[in-house]
N, CA, C and O of each residue as an XYZ file, in Angstrom:
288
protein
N       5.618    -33.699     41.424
C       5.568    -33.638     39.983
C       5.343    -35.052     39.455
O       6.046    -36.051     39.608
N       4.150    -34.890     38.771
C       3.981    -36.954     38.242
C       4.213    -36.352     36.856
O       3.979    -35.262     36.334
N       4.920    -37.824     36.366
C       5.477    -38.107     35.201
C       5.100    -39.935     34.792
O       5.351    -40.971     35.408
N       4.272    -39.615     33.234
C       3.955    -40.348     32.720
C       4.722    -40.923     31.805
O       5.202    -40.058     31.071
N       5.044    -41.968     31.528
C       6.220    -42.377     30.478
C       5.749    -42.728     29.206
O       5.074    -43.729     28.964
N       6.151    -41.809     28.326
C       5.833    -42.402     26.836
C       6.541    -42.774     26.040
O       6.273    -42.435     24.887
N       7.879    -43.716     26.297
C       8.643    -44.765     25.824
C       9.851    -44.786     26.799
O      10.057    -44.054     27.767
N      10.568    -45.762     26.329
C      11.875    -46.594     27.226
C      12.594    -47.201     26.039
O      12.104    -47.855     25.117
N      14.103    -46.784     26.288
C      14.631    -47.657     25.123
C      15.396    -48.355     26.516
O      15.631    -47.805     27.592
N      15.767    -50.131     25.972
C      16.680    -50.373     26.817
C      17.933    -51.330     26.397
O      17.836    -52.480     25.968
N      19.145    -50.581     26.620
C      20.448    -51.303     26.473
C      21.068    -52.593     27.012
O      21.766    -52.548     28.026
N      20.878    -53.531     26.487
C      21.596    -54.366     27.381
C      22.148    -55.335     26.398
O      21.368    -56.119     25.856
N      23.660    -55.364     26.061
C      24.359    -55.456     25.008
C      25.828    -55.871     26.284
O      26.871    -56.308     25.797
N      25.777    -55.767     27.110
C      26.784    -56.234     27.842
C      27.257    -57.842     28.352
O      26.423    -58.305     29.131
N      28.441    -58.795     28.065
C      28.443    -59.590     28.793
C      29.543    -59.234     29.669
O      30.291    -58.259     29.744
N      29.389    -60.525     30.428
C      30.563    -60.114     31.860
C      31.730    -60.840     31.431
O      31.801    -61.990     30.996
N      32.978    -59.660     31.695
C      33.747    -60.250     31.277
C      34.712    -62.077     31.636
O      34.589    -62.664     32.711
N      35.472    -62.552     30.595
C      35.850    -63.760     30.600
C      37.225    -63.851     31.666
O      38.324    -63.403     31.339
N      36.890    -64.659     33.286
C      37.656    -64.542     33.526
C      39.194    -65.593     33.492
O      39.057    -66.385     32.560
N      40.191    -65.755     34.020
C      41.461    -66.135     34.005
C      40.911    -68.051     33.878
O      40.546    -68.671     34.877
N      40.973    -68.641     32.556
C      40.831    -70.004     32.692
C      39.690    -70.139     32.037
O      39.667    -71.097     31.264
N      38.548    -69.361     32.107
C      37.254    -69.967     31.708
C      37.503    -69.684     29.982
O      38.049    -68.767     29.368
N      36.836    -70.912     29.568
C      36.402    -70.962     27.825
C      35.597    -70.823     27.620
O      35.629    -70.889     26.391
N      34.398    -70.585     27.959
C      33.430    -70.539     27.291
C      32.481    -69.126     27.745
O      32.425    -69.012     28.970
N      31.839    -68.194     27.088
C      31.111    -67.423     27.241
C      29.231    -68.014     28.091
O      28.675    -69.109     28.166
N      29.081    -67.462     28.274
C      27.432    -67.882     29.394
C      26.398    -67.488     28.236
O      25.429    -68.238     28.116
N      26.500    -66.381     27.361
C      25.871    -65.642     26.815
C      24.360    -65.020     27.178
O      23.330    -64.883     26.518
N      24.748    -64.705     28.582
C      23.776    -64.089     29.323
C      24.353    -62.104     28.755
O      25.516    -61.704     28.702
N      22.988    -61.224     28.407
C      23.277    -60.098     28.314
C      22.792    -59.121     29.723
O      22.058    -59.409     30.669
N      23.130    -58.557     29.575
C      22.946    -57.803     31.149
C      22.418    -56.185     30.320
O      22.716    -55.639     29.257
N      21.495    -55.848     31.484
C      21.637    -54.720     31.311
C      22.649    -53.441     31.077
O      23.710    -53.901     31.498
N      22.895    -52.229     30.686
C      23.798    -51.149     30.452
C      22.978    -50.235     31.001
O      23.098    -49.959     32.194
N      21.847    -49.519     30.064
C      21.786    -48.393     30.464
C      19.959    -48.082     29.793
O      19.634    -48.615     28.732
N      19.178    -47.393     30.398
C      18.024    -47.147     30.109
C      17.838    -45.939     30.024
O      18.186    -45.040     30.789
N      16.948    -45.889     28.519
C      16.546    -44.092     28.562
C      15.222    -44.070     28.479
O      14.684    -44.933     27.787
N      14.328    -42.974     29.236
C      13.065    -43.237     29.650
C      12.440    -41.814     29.316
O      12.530    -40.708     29.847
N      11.822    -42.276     28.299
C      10.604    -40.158     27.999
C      10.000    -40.323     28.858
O       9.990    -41.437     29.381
N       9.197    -39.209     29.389
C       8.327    -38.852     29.839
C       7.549    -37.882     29.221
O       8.080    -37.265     28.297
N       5.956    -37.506     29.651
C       5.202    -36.710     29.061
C       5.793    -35.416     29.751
O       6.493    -35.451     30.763
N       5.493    -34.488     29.204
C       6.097    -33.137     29.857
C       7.635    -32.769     29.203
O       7.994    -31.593     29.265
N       8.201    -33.400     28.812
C       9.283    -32.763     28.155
C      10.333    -33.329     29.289
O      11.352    -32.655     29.437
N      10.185    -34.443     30.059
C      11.235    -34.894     30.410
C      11.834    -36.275     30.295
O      11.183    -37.293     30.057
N      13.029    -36.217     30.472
C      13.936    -37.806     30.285
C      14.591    -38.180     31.555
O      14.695    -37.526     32.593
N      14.909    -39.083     31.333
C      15.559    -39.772     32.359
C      16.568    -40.871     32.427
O      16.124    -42.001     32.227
N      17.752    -40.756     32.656
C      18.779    -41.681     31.768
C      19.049    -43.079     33.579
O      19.394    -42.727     34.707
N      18.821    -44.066     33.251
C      19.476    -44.904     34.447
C      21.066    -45.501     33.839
O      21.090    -45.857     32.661
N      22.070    -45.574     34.479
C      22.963    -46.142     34.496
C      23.555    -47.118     35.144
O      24.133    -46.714     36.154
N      23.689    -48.994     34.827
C      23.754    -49.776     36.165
C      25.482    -49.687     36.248
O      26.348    -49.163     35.546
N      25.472    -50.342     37.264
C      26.895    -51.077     37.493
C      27.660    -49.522     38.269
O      28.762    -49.486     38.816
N      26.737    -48.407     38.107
C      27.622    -47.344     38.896
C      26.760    -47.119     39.984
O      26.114    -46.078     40.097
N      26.727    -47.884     40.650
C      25.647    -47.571     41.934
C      24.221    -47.328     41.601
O      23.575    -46.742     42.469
N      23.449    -47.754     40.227
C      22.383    -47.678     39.875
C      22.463    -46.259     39.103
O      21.389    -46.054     38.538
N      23.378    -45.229     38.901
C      22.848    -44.244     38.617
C      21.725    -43.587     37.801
O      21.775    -43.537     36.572
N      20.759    -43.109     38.488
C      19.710    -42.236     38.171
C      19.516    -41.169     37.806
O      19.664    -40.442     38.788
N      19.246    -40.555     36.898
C      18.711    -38.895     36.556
C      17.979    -38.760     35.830
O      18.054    -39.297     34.725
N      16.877    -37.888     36.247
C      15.615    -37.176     35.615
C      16.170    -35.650     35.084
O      16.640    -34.841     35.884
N      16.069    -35.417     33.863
C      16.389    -33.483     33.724
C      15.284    -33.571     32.746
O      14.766    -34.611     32.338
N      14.803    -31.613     32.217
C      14.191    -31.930     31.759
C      14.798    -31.139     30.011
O      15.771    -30.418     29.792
N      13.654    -31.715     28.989
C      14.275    -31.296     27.681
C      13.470    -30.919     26.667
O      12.422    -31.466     26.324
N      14.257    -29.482     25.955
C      13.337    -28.423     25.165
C      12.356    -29.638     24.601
O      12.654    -30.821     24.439
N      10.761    -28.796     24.288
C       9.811    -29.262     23.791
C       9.562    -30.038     22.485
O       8.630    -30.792     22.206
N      11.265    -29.440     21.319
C      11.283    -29.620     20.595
C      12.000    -31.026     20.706
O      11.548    -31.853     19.915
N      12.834    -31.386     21.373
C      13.570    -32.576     21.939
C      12.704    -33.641     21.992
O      12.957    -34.683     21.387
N      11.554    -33.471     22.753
C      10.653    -34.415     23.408
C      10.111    -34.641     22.167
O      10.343    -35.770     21.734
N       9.520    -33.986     21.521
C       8.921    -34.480     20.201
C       9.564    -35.628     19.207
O       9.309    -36.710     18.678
N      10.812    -34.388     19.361
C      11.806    -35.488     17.999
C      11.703    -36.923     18.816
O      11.153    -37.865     18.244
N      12.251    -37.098     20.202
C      12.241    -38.415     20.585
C      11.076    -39.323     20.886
O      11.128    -40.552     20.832
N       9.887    -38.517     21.250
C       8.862    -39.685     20.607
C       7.944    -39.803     19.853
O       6.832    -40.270     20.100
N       8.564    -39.158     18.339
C       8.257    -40.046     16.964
C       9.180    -41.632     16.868
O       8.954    -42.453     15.979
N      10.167    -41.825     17.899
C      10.178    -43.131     18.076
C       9.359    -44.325     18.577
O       9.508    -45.541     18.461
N       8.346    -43.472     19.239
C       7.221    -44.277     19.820
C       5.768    -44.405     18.867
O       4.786    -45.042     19.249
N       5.830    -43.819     17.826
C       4.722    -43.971     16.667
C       4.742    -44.660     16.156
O       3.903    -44.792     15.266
């Protein structure tokens, strides 16, 4: 099954936390979490920091639409 991607939003709003002693923040942001359309009516959510988690499902026609009039 090929899947073409017609947008990606991506999260990365995370810093690492401050540990025991340190003052000052790095203000490096890290990735969180990516959501990825595809043509065909499917998505695909990645999740880091949990072993990469991955999933493709797929979503009503009407779904896919609403989500990419974000890409217009």
């Amino acid at each position: 099954m090929s899947k073409h991607l017609a947008g990606q939003w991506l999260l990365n709003s995370y810093e690492k936390t401050i540990k025991l002693g340190q003052t000052d923040k790095d203000g490096t942001l890290y990735d969180v979490t990516t959501i990825t359309l595809y043509d065909g009516s499917y998505m695909g959510i990645k999740i880091y920091g949990l072993d990469d988690l991955d999933m493709i499902f797929a979503v009503s026609e009407d779904t896919a639409n609403y989500l990419s009039g974000y890409f217009e």
